[in-house]
C-alpha positions in Angstrom: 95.2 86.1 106.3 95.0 82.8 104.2 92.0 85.0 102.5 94.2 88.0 101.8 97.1 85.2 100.3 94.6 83.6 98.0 94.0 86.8 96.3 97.4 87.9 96.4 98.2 84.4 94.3 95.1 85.3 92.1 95.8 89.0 90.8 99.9 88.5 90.7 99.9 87.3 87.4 98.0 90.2 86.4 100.0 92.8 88.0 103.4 91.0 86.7 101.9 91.1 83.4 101.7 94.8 83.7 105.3 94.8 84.5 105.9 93.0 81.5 104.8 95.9 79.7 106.7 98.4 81.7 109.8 96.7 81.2 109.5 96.3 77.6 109.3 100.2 77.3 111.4 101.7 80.1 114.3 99.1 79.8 113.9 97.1 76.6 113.4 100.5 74.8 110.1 99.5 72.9 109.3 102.4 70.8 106.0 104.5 72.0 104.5 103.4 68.4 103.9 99.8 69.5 102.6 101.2 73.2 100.1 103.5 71.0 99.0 100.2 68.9 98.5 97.8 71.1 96.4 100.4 73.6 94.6 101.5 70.2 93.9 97.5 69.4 92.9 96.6 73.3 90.5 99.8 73.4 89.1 99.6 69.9 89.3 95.8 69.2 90.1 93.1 71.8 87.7 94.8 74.8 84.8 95.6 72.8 84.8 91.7 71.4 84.9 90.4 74.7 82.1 93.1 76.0 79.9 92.7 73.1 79.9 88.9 73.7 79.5 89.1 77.3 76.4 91.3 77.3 74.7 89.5 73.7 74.1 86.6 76.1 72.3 88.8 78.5 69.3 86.7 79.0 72.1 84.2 80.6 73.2 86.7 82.8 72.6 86.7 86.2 70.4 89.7 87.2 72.1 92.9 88.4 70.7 95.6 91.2 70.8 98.5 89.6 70.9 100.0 93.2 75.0 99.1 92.5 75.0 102.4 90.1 74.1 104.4 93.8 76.3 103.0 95.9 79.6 103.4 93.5 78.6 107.0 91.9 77.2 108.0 95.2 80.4 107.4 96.7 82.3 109.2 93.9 80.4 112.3 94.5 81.6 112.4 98.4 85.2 111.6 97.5 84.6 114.0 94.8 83.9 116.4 97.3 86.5 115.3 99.9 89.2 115.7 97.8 88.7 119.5 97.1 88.5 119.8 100.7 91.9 118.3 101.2 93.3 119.8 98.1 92.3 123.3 98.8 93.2 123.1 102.7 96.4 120.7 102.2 97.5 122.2 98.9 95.7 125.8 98.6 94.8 125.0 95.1 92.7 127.0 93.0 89.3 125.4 92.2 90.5 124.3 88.8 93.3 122.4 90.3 91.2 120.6 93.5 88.8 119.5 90.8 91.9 117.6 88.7 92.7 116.1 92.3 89.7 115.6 93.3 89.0 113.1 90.0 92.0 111.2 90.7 90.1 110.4 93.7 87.3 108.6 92.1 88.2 107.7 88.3 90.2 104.8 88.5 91.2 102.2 85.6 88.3 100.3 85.3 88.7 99.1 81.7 92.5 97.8 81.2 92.8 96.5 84.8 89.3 96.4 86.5 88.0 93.6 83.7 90.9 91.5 84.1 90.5 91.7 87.8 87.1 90.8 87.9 86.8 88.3 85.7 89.9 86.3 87.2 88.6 86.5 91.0 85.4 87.1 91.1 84.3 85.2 87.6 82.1 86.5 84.6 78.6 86.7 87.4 80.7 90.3 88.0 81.5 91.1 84.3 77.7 92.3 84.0 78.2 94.5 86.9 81.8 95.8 85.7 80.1 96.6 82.5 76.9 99.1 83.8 79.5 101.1 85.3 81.5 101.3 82.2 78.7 102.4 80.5 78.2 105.3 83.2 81.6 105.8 84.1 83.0 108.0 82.1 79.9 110.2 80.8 79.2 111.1 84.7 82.5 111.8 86.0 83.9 113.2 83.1 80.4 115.6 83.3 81.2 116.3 87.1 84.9 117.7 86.8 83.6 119.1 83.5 81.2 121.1 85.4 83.5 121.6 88.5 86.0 123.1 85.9 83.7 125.4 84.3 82.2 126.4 87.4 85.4 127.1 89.2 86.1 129.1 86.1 83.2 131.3 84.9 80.8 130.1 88.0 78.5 129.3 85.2 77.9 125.8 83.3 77.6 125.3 79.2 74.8 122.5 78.1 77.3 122.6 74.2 80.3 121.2 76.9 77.6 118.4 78.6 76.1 117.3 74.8 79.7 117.0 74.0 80.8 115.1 76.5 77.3 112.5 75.7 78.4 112.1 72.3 81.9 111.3 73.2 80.9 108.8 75.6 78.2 107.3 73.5 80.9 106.9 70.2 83.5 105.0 73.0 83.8 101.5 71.2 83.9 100.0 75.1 80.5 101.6 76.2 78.8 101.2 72.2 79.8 97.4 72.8 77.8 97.3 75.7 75.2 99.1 74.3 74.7 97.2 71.4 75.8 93.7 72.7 72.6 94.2 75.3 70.5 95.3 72.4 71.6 91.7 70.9 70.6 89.9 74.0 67.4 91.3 74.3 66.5 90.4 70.7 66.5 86.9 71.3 68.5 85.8 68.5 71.5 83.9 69.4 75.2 84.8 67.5 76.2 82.8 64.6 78.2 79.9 65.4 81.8 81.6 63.3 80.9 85.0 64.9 80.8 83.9 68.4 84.0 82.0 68.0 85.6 84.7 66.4 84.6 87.0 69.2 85.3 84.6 71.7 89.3 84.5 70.1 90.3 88.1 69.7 87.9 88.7 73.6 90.7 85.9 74.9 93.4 88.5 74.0 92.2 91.2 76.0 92.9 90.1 79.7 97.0 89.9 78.8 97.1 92.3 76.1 95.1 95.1 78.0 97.2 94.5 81.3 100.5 94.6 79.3 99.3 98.0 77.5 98.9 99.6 80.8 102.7 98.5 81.5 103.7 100.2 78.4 101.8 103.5 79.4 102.6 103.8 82.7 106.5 103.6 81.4 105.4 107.0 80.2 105.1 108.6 83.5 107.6 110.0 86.0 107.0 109.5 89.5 109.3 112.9 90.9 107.0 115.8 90.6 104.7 116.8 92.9 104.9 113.6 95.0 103.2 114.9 97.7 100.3 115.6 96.2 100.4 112.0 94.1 100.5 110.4 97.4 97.4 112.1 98.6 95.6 111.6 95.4 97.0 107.4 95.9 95.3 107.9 99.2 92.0 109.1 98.7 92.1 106.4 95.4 93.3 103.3 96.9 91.5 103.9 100.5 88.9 105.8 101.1 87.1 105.5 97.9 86.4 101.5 98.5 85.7 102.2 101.8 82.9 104.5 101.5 81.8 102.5 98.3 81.6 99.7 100.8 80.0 101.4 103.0 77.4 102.6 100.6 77.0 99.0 99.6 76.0 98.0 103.2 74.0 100.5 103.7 72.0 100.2 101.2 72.1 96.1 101.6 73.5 94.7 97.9 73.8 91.3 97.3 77.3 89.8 97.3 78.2 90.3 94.2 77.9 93.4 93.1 79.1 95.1 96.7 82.6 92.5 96.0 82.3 94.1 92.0 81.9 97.9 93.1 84.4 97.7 95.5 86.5 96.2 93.3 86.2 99.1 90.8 86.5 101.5 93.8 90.2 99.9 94.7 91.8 100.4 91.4 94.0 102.9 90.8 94.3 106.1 89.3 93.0 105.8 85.6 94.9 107.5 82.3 92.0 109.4 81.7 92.7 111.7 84.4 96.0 112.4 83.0 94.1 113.7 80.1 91.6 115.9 81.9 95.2 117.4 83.8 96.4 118.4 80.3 92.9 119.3 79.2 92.6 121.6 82.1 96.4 122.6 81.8 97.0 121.9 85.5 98.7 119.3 88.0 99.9 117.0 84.8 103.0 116.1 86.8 101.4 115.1 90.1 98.8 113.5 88.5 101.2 111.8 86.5 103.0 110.4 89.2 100.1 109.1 90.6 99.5 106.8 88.0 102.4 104.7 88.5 102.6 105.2 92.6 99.0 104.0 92.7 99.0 101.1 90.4 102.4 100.2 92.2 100.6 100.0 95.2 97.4 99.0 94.2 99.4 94.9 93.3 98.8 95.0 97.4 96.0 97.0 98.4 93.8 95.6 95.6 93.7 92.0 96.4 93.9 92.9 100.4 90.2 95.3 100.1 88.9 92.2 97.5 89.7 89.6 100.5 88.4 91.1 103.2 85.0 91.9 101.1 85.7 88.4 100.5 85.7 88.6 96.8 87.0 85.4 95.1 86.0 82.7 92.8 
């Protein structure tokens, strides 16, 4: 229990800083055009500083067991697979519809929310560990409900929709950050003294300015429609995801760290890009919706209670 309060007293500042930005936009009546900047400056700017500066120190880094990228994608894929179970027994959706709730499942907000997190309770050993999923993250799952999609559709699969989906992912200032950041550190040569004190600057901005930009869009969302099927998506996101993560992690015998980071990452909740893939698709936008706010509502409790009892903090 005292474990469980330490988080708690850890990740409330983050979460109340996320309020912040929902207030600003739902009661303060911010206009959308500073929500739309400030997500625009966090995603193109302020991460990718702190990323690039993170990983062009990589010889510094402590190492990371790539088995990590098994445990957490491995335990997408059965979520994955869960959650069009549930949706098409719970629901009777049509395969393009369990596929959009079967994401919400599994893609969760690692970027504006899981960096903070991690790099406030479980300090930056886990940042190197946050950022290999990044780099994977996105290309794989948005590849698997990509594929799901099509499948469910024409029950055949187009390589033009995979090599798009690569040369999104690859253009993504987070993951080309990464990218180049560890091409930096394995070249040996250190950052000019002004460049890494710039970087270092604008990357202190991202841990507030990232959680209040998720405030602002989640002020977006209404959480009325389809709030059964919001709640189930919060479900599969907020529970069993971690646990089988977690379960994954043990199995396969990770060290501390990244089984605390993975979980972590598996105990966030329901990311914005799945709001996209729901218009994409031109299904469930409303549930889906919905779920973003109940889950990251939730998620202020849930998060920091999975964290301490994987005992995950600095």
């Amino acid at each position: 229990m005292e474990a469980i309060r330490h988080v708690l007293a850890l990740t409330a500042p983050l979460f109340l800083l996320v309020a912040v930005g929902y207030a600003l936009m739902r009661w303060a009546r911010w206009p959308t055009a500073i929500s739309d900047a400030l997500t625009r400056f966090v995603f193109a700017v302020a991460v990718p500083a702190l990323l690039f500066r993170l990983m062009s120190d990589f010889s510094r880094l402590p190492p990371v067991d790539a088995r990590l990228l098994i445990a957490y994608f491995g335990g997408c894929i059965l979520v994955f697979a869960l959650g069009r179970i549930v949706a098409r027994r719970m629901f009777a959706m049509d395969g393009v519809a369990q596929s959009v709730f079967a994401v919400g499942g599994i893609f969760g907000n690692n970027l504006l929310l899981g960096i903070p997190l991690a790099k406030i309770t479980l300090g930056d050993a886990a940042l190197p560990v946050v950022s290999l999923v990044l780099v994977f993250n996105s290309l794989l799952l948005w590849t698997l409900v990509t594929v799901s999609v099509e499948w469910a559709r024409t029950r055949s699969v187009s390589l033009a929709g995979f090599v798009e989906t690569v040369k999104n992912v690859l253009t993504n200032p987070v993951v080309a950050s990464i990218l180049l950041g560890t091409a930096w550190g394995w070249s040996g040569v250190p950052l000019p003294d002004i460049a890494d004190r710039t970087l270092d600057l604008v990357g202190q901005a991202a841990i507030p300015l990232s959680l209040i930009a998720l405030g602002m869009g989640l002020a977006e969302f209404g959480i009325r429609d389809g709030w059964r099927e919001s709640a189930a998506i919060s479900l599969l996101k907020l529970a069993v995801q971690p646990f089988i993560v977690f379960a994954l992690a043990r199995v396969l015998g990770l060290p501390p760290i990244e089984t605390q980071a993975i979980v972590l990452l598996a105990s966030l909740p329901v990311g914005a890009n799945v709001y996209l893939m729901a218009r994409e698709f031109g299904t469930l936008g409303g549930p889906v919706a919905a779920s973003l706010v109940l889950s990251t509502t939730l998620a202020a409790v849930t998060t920091p209670v999975v964290l301490a009892l994987t005992g995950g903090s600095h």
